[in-house]
N, C-alpha and C positions, 0 to 999 in steps of 0.2 A: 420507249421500251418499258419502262417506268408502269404507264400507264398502261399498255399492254397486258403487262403483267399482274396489274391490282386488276383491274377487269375480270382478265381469268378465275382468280383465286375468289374473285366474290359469288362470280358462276357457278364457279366447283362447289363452293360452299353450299347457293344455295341448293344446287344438285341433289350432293350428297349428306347434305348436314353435316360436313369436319372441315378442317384445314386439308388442302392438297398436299401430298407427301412427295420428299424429296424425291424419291424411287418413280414416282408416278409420270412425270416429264421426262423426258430422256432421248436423246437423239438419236434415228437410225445411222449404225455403225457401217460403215463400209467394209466389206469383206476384201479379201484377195485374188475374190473372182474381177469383181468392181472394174470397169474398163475406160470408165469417162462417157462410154457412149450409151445412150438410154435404146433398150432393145438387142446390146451387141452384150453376152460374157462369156466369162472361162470359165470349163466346167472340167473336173477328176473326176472319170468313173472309175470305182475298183472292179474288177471284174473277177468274181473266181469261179474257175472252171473245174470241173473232175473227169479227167480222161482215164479210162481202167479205174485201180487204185492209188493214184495221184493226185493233189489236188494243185492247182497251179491257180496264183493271181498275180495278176496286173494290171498296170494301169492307164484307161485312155483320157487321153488329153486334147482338148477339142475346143474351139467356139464356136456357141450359138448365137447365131442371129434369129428374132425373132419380129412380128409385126403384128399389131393385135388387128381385130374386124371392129369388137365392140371395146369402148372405153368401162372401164372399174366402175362401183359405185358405191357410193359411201366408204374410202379406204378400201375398196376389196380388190383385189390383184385382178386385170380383164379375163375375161374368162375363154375368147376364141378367139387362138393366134395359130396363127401359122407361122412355121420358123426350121433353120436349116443349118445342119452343123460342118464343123472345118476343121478335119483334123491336121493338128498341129506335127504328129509324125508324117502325113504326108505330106501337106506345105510348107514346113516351116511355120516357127512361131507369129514371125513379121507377115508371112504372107496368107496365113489362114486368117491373124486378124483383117487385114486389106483385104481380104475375099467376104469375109462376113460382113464387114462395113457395107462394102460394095450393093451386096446382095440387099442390107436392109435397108438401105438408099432407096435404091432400085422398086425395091417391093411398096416400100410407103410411097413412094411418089406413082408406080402404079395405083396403089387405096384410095391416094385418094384423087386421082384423075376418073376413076372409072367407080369408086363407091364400091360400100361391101359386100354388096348380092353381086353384083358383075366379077368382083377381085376372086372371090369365091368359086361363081360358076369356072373363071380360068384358070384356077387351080386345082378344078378337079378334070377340066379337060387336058392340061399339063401333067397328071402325075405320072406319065408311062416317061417323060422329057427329063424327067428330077432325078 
C-alpha cells in the first residue's frame, strides 16, 4: 500500500507540479439510499402540489431498479438504462425491495443473453405490458 501510495504522489506531482492535498483523495460516501445492491436504491421524492389555494406536499418513497445498455467511460455514470420503480406504500418496504431485486436480475440476465440492440428492441415492443 506503501508503495501504491508514493507512486501516486509522484504522478500527481509530476501532473501538476505540488504535492497532492489531503482533501484531494477521499472516499465515495455511502448515502442512506445505498442498498448493497449495484443498480437496486431508495429514492424520497418530495412532491408539492397546489390544488385551488392550497399548497399540499408529500412524500413518495419507492425503489429503483435500474440496468444500463451501455457501460460508463472514463468515471462517467452509464448513460442508457432502463429501469423500474416499487413503491414502498404499495408493497411494503421488504416486498418493493424483493420485487426491484427480482426485476433487475431478471432484466440483466435478459442484456445480456440477447445483447443491447435486441434488449432494447423488446422493450420498446413491451412498453403497453409495463
Amino acid at each position: 500500500m506503501k508503495q501504491a501510495r508514493a507512486w501516486r504522489d509522484e504522478n500527481y506531482f509530476a501532473l501538476y507540479g505540488h504535492k497532492i492535498l489531503n482533501r484531494t483523495v477521499h472516499k465515495r460516501q455511502s448515502n442512506n439510499r445505498a442498498t448493497g445492491i449495484p443498480g437496486v436504491r431508495r429514492q424520497i421524492k418530495t412532491v408539492h402540489q397546489r390544488i385551488g389555494d392550497r399548497l399540499y406536499t408529500y412524500q413518495l418513497d419507492y425503489y429503483i431498479a435500474e440496468v444500463w445498455l451501455e457501460p460508463g467511460r472514463d468515471g462517467e455514470r452509464p448513460r442508457k438504462s432502463r429501469s423500474k420503480t416499487f413503491s414502498v406504500k404499495k408493497y411494503s418496504e421488504e416486498t418493493a425491495f424483493k420485487l426491484a431485486n427480482t426485476w433487475r436480475s431478471e432484466m440483466e440476465k435478459r442484456l445480456l443473453h440477447d445483447g443491447p440492440k435486441k434488449f432494447q428492441e423488446w422493450w420498446e415492443t413491451t412498453k403497453d405490458a409495463r
